[in-house]
C-alpha positions as CSV (number, residue, x, y, z in Angstrom):
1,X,-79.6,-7.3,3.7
2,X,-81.0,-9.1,6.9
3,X,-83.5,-11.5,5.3
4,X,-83.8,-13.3,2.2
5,X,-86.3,-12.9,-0.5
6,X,-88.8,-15.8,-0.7
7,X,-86.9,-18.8,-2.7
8,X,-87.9,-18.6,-6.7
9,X,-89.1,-22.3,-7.9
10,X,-87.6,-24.2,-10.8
11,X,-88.5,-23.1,-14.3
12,X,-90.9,-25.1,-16.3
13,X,-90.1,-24.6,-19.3
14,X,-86.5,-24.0,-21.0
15,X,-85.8,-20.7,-22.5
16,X,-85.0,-19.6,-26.4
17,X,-82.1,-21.0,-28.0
18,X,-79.3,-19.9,-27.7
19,X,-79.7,-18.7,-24.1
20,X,-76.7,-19.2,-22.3
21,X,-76.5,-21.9,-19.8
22,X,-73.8,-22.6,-17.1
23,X,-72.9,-26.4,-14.9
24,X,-70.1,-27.4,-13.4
25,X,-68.6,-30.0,-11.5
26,X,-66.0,-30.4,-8.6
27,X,-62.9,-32.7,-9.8
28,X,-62.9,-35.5,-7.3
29,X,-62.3,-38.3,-9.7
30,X,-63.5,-39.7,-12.8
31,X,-67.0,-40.1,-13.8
32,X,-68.7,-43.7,-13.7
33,X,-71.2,-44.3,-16.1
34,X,-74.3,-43.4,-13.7
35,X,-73.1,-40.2,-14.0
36,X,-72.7,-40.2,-17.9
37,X,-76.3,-41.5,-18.2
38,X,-77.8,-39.2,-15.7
39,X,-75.8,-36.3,-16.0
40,X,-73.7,-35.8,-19.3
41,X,-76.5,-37.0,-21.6
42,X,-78.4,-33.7,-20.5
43,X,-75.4,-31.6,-20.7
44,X,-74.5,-33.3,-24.4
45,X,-78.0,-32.5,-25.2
46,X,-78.1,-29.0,-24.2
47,X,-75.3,-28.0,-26.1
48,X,-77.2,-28.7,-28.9
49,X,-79.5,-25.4,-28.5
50,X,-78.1,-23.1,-25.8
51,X,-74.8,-21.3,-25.1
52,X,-73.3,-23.9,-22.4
53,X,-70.0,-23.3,-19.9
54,X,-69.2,-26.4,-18.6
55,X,-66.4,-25.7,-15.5
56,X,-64.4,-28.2,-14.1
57,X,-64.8,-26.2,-10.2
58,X,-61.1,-27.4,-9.1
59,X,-61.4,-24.2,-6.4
60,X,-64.5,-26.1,-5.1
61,X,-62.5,-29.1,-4.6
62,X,-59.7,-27.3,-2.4
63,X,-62.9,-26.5,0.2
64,X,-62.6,-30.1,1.4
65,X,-59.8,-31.6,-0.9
66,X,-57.1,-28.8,0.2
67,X,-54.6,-31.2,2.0
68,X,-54.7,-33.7,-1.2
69,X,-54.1,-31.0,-4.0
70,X,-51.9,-33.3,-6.2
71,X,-55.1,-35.3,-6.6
72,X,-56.8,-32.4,-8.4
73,X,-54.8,-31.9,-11.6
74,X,-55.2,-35.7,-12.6
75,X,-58.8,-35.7,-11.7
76,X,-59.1,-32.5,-14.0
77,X,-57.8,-34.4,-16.4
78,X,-59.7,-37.6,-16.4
79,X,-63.2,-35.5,-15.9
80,X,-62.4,-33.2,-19.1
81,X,-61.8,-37.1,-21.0
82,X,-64.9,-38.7,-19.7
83,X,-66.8,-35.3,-20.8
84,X,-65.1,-34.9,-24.4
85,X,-65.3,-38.6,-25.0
86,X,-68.7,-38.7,-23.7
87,X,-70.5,-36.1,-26.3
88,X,-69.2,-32.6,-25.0
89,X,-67.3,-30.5,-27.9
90,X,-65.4,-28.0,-26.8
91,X,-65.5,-26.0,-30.1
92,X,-69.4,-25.7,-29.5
93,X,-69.9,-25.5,-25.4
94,X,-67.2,-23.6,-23.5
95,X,-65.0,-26.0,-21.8
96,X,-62.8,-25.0,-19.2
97,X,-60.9,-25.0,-15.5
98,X,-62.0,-22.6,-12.9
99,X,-59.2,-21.6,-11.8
100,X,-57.9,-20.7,-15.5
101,X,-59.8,-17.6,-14.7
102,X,-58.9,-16.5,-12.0
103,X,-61.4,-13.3,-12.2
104,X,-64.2,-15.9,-10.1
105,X,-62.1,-15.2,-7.4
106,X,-61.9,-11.5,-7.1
107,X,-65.8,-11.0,-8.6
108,X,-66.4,-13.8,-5.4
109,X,-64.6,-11.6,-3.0
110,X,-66.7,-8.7,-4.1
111,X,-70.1,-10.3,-3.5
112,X,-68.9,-11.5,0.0
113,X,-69.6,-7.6,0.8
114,X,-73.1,-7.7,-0.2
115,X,-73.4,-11.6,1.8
116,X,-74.8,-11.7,4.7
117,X,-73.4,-14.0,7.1
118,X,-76.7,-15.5,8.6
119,X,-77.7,-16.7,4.7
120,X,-74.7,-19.1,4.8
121,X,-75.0,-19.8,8.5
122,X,-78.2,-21.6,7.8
123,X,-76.9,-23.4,4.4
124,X,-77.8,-27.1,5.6
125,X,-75.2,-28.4,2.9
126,X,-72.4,-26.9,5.5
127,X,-74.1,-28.0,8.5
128,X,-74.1,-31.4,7.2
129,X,-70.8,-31.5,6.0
130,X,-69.6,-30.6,9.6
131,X,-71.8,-33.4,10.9
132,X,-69.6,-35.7,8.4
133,X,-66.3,-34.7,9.3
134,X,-64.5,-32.9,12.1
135,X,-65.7,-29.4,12.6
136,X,-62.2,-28.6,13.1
137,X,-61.7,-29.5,9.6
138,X,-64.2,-26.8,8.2
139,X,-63.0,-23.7,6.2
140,X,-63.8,-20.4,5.3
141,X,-64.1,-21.7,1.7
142,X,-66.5,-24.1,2.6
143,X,-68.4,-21.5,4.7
144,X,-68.8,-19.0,1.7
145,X,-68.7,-22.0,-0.8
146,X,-72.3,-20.5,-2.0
147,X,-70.8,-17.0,-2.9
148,X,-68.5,-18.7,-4.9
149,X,-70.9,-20.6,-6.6
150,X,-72.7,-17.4,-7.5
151,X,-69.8,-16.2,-8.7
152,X,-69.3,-19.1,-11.3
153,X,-72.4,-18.8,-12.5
154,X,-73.1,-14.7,-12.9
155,X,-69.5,-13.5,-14.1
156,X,-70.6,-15.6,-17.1
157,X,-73.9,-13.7,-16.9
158,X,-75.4,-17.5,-16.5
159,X,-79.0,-17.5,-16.8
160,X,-80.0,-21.4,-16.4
161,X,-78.4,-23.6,-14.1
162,X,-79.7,-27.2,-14.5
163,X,-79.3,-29.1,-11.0
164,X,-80.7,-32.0,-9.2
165,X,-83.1,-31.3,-6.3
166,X,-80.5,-31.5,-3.4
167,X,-78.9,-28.5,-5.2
168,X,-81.8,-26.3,-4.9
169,X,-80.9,-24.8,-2.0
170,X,-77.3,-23.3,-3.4
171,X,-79.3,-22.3,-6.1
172,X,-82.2,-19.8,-4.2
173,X,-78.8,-18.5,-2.1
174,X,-77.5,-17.6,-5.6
175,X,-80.4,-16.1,-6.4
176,X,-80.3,-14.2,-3.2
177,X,-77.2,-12.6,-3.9
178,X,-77.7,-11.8,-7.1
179,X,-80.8,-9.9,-6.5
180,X,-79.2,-8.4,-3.9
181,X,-76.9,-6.9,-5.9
182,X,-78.7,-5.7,-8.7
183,X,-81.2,-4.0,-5.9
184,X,-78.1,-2.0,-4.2
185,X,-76.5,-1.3,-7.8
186,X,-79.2,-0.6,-9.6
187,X,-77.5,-1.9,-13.3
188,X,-78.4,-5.1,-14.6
189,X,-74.7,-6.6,-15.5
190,X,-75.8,-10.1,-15.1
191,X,-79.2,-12.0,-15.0
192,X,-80.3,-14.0,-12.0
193,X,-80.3,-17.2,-12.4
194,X,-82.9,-19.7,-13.2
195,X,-82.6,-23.7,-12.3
196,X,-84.3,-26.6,-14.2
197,X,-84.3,-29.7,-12.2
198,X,-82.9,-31.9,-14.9
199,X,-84.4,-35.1,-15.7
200,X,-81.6,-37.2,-13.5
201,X,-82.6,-41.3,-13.3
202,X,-81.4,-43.7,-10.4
203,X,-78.8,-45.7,-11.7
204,X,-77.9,-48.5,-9.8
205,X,-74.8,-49.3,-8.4
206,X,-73.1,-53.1,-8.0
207,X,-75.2,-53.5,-5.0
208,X,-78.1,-51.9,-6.0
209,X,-77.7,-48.6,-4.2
210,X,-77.3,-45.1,-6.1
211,X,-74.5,-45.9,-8.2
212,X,-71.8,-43.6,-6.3
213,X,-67.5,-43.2,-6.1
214,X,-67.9,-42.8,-2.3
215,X,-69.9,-46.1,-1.8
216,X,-67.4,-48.1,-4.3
217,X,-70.2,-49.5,-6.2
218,X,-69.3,-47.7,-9.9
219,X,-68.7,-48.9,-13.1
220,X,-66.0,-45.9,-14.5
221,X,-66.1,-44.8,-17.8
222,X,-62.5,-45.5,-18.3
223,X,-63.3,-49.0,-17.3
224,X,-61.6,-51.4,-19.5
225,X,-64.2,-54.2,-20.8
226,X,-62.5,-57.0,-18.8
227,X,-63.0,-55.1,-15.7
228,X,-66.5,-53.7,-16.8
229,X,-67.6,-57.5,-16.8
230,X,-66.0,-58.5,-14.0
231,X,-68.0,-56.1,-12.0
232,X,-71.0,-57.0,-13.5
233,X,-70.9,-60.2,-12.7
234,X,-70.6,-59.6,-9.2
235,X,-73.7,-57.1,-9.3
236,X,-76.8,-57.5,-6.9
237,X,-79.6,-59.4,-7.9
238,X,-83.0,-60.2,-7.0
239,X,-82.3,-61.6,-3.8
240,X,-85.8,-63.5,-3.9
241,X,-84.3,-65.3,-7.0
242,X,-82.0,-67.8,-5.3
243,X,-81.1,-70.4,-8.6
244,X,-82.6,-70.8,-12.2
245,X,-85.7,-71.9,-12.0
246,X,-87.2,-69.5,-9.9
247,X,-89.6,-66.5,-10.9
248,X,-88.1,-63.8,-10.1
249,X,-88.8,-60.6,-10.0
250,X,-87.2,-58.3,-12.9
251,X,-88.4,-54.3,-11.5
252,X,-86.3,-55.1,-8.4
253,X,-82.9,-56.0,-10.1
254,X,-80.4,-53.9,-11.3
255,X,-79.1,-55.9,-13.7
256,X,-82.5,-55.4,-15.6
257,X,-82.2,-52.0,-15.2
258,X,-78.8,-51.8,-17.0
259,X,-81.0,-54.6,-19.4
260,X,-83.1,-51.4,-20.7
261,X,-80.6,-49.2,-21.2
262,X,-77.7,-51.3,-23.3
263,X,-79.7,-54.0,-25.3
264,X,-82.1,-54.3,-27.9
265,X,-86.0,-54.1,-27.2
266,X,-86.7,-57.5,-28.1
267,X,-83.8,-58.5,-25.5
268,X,-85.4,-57.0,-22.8
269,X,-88.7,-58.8,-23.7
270,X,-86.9,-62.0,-23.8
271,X,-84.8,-61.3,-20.2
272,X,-88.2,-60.1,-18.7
273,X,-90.3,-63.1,-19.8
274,X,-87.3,-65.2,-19.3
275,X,-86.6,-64.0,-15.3
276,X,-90.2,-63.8,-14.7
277,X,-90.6,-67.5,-15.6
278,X,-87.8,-68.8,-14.0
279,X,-86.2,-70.2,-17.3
280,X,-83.4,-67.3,-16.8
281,X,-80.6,-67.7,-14.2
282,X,-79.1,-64.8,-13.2
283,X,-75.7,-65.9,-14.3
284,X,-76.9,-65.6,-17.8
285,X,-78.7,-62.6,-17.6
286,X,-75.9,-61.0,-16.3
287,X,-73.4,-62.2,-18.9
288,X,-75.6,-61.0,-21.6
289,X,-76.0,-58.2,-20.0
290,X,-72.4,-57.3,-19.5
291,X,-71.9,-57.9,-23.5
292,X,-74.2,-55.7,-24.5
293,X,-72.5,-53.3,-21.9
294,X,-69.2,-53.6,-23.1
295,X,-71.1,-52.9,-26.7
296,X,-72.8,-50.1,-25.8
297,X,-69.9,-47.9,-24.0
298,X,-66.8,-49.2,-26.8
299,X,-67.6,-46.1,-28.9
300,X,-67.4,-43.3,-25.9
301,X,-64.3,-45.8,-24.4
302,X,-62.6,-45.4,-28.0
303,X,-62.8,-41.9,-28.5
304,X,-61.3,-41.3,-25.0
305,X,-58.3,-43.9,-25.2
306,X,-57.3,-41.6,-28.5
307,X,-57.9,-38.6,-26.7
308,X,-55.6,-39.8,-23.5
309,X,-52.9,-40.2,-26.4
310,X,-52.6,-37.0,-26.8
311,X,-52.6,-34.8,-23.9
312,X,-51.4,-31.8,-25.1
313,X,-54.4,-31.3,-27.5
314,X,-56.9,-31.6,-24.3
315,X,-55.0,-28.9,-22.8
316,X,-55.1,-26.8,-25.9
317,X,-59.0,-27.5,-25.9
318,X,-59.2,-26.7,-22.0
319,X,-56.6,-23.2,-22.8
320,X,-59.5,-22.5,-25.7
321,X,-62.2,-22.9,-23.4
322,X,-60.7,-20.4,-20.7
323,X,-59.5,-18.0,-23.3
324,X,-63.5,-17.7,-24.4
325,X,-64.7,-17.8,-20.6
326,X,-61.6,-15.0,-19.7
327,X,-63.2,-12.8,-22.0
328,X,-66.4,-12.8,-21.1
329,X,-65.5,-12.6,-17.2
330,X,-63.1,-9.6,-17.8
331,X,-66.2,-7.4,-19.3
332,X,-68.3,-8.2,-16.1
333,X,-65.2,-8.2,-13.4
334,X,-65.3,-4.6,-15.3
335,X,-68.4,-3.5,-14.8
336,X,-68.9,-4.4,-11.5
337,X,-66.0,-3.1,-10.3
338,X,-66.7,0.5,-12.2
339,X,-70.9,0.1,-10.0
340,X,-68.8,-0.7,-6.7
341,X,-66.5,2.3,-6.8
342,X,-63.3,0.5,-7.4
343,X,-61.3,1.5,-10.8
344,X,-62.6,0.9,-14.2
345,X,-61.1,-0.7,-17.3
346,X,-59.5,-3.5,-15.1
347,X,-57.3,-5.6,-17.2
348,X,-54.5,-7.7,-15.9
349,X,-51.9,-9.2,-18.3
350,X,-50.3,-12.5,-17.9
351,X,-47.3,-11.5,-16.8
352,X,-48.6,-10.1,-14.0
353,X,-47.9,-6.3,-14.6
354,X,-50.9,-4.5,-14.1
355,X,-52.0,-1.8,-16.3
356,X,-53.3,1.4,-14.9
357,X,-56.5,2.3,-15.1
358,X,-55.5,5.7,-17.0
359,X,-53.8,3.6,-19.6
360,X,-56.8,1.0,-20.5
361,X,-58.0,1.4,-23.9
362,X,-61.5,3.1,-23.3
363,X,-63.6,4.0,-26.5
364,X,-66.2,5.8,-24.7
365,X,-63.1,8.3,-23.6
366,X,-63.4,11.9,-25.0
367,X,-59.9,11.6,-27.2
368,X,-61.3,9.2,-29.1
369,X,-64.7,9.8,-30.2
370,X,-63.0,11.5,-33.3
371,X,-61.8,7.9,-34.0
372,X,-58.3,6.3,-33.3
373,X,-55.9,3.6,-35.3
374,X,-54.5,0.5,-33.9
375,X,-51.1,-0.7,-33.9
376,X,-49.8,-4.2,-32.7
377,X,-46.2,-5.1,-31.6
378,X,-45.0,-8.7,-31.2
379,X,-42.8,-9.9,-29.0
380,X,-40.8,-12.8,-28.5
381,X,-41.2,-14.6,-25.1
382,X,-38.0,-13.9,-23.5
383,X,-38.4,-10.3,-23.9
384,X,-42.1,-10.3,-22.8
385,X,-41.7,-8.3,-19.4
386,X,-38.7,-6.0,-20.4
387,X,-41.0,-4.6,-23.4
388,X,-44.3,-4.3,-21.1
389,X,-41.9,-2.8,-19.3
390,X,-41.1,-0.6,-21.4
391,X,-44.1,0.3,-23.1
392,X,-45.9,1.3,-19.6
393,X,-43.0,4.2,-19.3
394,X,-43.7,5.5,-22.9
395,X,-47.7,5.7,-22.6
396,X,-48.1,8.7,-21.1
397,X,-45.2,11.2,-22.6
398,X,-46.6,9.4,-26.1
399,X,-50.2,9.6,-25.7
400,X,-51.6,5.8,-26.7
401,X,-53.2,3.3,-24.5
402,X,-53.2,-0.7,-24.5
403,X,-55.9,-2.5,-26.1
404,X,-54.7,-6.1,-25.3
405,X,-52.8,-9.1,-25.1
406,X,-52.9,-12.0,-27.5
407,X,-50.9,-14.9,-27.1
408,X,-49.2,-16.1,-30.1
409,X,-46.3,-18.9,-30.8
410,X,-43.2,-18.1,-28.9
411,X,-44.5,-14.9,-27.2
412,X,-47.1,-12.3,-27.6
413,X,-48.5,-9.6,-29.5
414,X,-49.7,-6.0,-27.3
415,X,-52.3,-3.8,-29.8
416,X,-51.9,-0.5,-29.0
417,X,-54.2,2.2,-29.8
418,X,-53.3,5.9,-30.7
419,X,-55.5,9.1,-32.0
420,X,-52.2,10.0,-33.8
421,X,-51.8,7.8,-37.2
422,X,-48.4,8.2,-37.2
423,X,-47.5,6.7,-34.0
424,X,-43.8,5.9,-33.2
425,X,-42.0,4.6,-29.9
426,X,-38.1,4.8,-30.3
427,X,-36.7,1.3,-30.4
428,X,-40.2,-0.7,-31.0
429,X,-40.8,-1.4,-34.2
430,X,-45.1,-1.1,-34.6
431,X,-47.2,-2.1,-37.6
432,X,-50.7,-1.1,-38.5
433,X,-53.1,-3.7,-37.2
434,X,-54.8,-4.3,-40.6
435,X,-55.2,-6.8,-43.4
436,X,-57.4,-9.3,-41.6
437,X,-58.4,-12.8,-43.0
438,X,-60.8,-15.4,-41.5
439,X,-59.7,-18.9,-42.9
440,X,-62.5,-21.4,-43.3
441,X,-62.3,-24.6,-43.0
442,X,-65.3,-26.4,-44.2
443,X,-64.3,-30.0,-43.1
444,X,-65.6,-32.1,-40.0
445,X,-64.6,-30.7,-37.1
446,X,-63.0,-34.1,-35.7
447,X,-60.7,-33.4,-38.7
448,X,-59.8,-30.0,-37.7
449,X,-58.8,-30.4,-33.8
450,X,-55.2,-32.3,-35.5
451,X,-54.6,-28.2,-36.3
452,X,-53.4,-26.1,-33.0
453,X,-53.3,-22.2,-33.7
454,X,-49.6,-22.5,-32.9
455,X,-49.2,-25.0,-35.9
456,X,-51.1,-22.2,-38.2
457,X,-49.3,-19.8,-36.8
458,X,-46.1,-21.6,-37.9
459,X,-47.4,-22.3,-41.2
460,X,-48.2,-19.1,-41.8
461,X,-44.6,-17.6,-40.7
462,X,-42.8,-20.6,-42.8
463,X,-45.3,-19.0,-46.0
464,X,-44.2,-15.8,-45.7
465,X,-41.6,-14.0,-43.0
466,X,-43.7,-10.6,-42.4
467,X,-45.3,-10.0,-39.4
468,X,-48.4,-12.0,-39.5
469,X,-49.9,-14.4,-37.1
470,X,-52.7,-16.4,-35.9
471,X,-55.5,-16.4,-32.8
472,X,-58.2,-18.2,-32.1
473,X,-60.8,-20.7,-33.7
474,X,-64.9,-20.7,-33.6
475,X,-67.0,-22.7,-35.1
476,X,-69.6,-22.7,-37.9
477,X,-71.5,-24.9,-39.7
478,X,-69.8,-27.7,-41.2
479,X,-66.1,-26.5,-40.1
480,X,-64.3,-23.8,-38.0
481,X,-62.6,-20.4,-38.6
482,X,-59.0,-19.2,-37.3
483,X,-58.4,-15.6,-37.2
484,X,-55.4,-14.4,-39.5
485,X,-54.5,-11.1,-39.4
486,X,-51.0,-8.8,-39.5
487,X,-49.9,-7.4,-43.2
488,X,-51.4,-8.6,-46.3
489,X,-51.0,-11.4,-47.8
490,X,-50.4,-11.1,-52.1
491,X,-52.6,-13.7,-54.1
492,X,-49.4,-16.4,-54.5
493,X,-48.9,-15.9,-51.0
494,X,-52.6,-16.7,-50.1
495,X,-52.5,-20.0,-52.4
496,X,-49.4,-21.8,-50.9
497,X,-50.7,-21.0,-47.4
498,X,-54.1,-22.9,-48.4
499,X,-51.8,-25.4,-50.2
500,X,-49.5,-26.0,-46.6
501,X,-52.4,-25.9,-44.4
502,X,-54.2,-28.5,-46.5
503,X,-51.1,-30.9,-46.2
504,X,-50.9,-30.3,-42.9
505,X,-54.5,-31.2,-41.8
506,X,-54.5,-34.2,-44.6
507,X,-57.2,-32.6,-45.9
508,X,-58.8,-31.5,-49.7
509,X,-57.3,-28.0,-50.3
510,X,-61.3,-27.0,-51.4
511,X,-62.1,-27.6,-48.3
512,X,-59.9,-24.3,-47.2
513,X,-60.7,-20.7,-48.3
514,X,-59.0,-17.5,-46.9
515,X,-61.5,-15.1,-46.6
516,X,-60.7,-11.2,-46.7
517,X,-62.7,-9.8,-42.8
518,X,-63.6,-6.9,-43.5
519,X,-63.2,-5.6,-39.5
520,X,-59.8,-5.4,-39.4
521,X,-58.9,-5.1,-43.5
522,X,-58.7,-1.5,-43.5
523,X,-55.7,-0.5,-41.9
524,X,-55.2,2.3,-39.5
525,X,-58.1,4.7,-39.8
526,X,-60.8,6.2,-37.8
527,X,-63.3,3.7,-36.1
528,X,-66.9,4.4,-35.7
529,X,-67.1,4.1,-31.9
530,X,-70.0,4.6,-29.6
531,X,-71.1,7.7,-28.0
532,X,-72.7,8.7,-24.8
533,X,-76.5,10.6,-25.5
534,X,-78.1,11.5,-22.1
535,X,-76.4,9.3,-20.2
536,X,-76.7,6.1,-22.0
537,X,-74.4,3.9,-24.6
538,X,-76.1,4.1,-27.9
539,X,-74.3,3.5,-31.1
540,X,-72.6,5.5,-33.4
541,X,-73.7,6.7,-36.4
């Protein structure tokens, strides 16, 4: 563990489809448009092909932001706007906070054991960033920033990071620990991760340097199209242009930089020819640059001012995004606590109780290769740590184990999981997880977001008072599906749920249809589960 392995360079060439990808970004304010141009135009177009995690870092930001930390929340916000607003859907990629996942830290913690100090001694990003400020400013989070980093990216088993060239470094110590890792552990839980230097242009700030929050020369994407003018009109220009009339000099001014991006071809011509000959002032030019600006960002600026209106949905979308990224993270945290010795089936509920490891549903566990059955129980939220409570004392004199947690509209429901089909716990009243639907929506999804899963869920309860409920939402072509499960549903039943659901989104009741699933329809029963042969995980027959 004393020396590195010799940096590995940049792919060339992106991977298959569908390959999952991983960026994220420290919350320190809201975007401008350099960075939308440079930045979130490859991210947009990525999620078009791969499998992308876009994290808002806001544990990164506490590394040199910790004595501001009311800043962070707001910044949060404004970032996950710009990115919505700006192309990213967060029923496609997986959108969410860091620090919603709170597994990053503890898998970070565990590769500070296999870190070497002398790797993030010679990080010149930390060097330089005590050069900046006081060195009696400096932290241990900024120290072992790196390892954190590497967490990000392998707890989602990340294999393509797309950075600019300054990054590069922070990307060959990621690599570093993740090979060292998989060399001491000798199981491949996550990949190690590639870079691709994305294709990142110099925009231009107001006075022609990199357009950039800390020199005060951006344009913000929130910018309202008075102000977005204003500024432009006090941009740089060619400074060898001092009135109309003289030539000037178009590749050295930003404003004709901004020219090709925002207006049409043949206005470029025409503002080329026109600045070259001198019949252009650079009043003009910038005025008709500005409108076309204005033009050009009014869609993206729309979309966010309706998505500002309503905050609660953004932080629906954000809770989605986590509740996607949690999963995945618990399944590494798992495994890589099971390789380092420490306890396996790690699972922590939200309340905070955590589950012993002898009470984590395990299918590879002898007592259940003949098969189990699953029960769920929900709970209303004022009662949610009494039952848990509860529950934890009756496991072992009752012989089940806990499967989960799943959120639901004014509490929770726990699935339990018993080789005993006729499972009872005095005082809790358990039904058979069975009787599963997938409702699919086959509308735009822009129509869809109006519909939270606690609004469904409500619907659903209003339909019909048994013990049914809803979690969850993925997409698919042309539309989404929500997860309905709990007891069945009789054919009536199923029509005036389609009907109420189709009033509530304001939408064609054809465009619904509640789809029997066919993995959770049978009730309780014995589950095909896999088995171990010579050591491995294959499945079962």
């Amino acid at each position: 563990m004393t020396s590195a392995a010799p940096p590995t360079a940049a792919v060339t060439e992106l991977p298959p489809a569908g390959s999952r990808v991983f960026t994220g970004t420290r919350p320190t304010g809201p975007w401008h448009i350099g960075q939308m141009w440079a930045v979130l135009s490859n991210m947009v177009q990525l999620q078009e092909s791969y499998d992308c995690y876009f994290c808002l870092v806001d544990y990164h930001a506490l590394t040199t932001a910790w004595a501001h930390p009311e800043r962070i929340q707001g910044n949060i916000r404004e970032i996950a706007l710009d990115w919505m607003a700006g192309g990213i859907d967060p029923l496609r990629s997986t959108l969410f906070v860091q620090s919603h996942v709170p597994e990053v830290i503890e898998f970070a913690g565990l590769l500070n054991m296999i870190t070497p100090v002398a790797w993030l001694d010679r990080n010149p990003t930390y060097r330089e960033t005590l050069e900046q400020n006081k060195a009696a400013e400096a932290n241990a989070g900024l120290f072992t920033y790196p390892v954190l980093q590497t967490a990000d990216i392998c707890l989602y088993k990340g294999e393509l990071v797309p950075i600019g060239k300054d990054q590069a470094t922070h990307l060959h110590l990621a690599q570093d620990i993740a090979k060292t890792f998989l060399r001491i552990f000798k199981r491949p839980i996550f990949p190690v991760p590639g870079y691709l230097f994305a294709e990142v242009p110099l925009i231009p700030g107001l006075d022609n340097r990199k357009m950039s929050k800390s020199y005060g020369n951006a344009i913000d994407m929130r910018e309202s199209a008075e102000s977005t003018q204003e500024k432009v009109m006090r941009m740089f220009t060619d400074p060898q242009k001092q009135r109309k009339g003289d030539p000037g000099h178009p590749e050295h001014c930003p404003v004709f930089t901004f020219h090709g991006i925002v207006s049409p071809t043949e206005t470029v011509s025409e503002v080329r020819g026109g600045c070259t000959s001198g019949a252009l002032g650079c009043v003009d030019c910038k005025r008709l640059m500005g409108s076309n600006l204005v033009t050009h960002l009014a869609p993206m600026r729309e979309r966010r001012a309706t998505l500002a209106g309503h905050p609660k949905q953004v932080d629906e979308l954000l809770g989605y995004g986590a509740e996607k990224a949690r999963k995945v993270a618990r399944e590494t945290l798992r495994e890589v606590r099971e390789v380092m010795g420490l306890e396996r089936g790690f699972y922590i509920t939200d309340g905070g109780l955590a589950l012993p490891p002898a009470l984590q549903f395990n299918p590879q566990d002898p007592e259940f290769q003949g098969g189990y059955h699953q029960f769920f129980v929900q709970v209303a939220e004022g009662d949610r740590a009494q039952v848990r409570a509860y529950l934890l004392e009756q496991a072992e004199s009752l012989q089940f184990k806990f499967h989960g947690f799943e959120e639901v509209q004014g509490g929770e429901v726990i699935i339990l999981v018993s080789g005993n089909p006729r499972l009872a716990i005095p005082g809790v009243p358990l039904q058979p997880l069975g009787a599963g639907y997938e409702l699919h929506v086959t509308v735009p999804l822009e129509r869809v977001k109006r519909l939270h899963v606690d609004q469904l869920s409500q619907a659903i309860i209003d339909t019909n008072p048994k013990k049914i409920y809803a979690t969850g939402v993925r997409p698919i072509a042309g539309g989404v599906v929500f997860r309905v499960f709990g007891k069945s549903l009789s054919p009536s039943d199923q029509r005036h749920l389609v009907q109420r659901l189709a009033t509530l989104m304001e939408i064609p009741a054809e465009g619904l249809e509640l789809v029997p699933n066919d993995a959770v329809n049978a009730g309780p029963r014995s589950v095909s589960v896999p088995v171990r042969v010579r050591g491995t995980i294959t499945p079962g027959e």
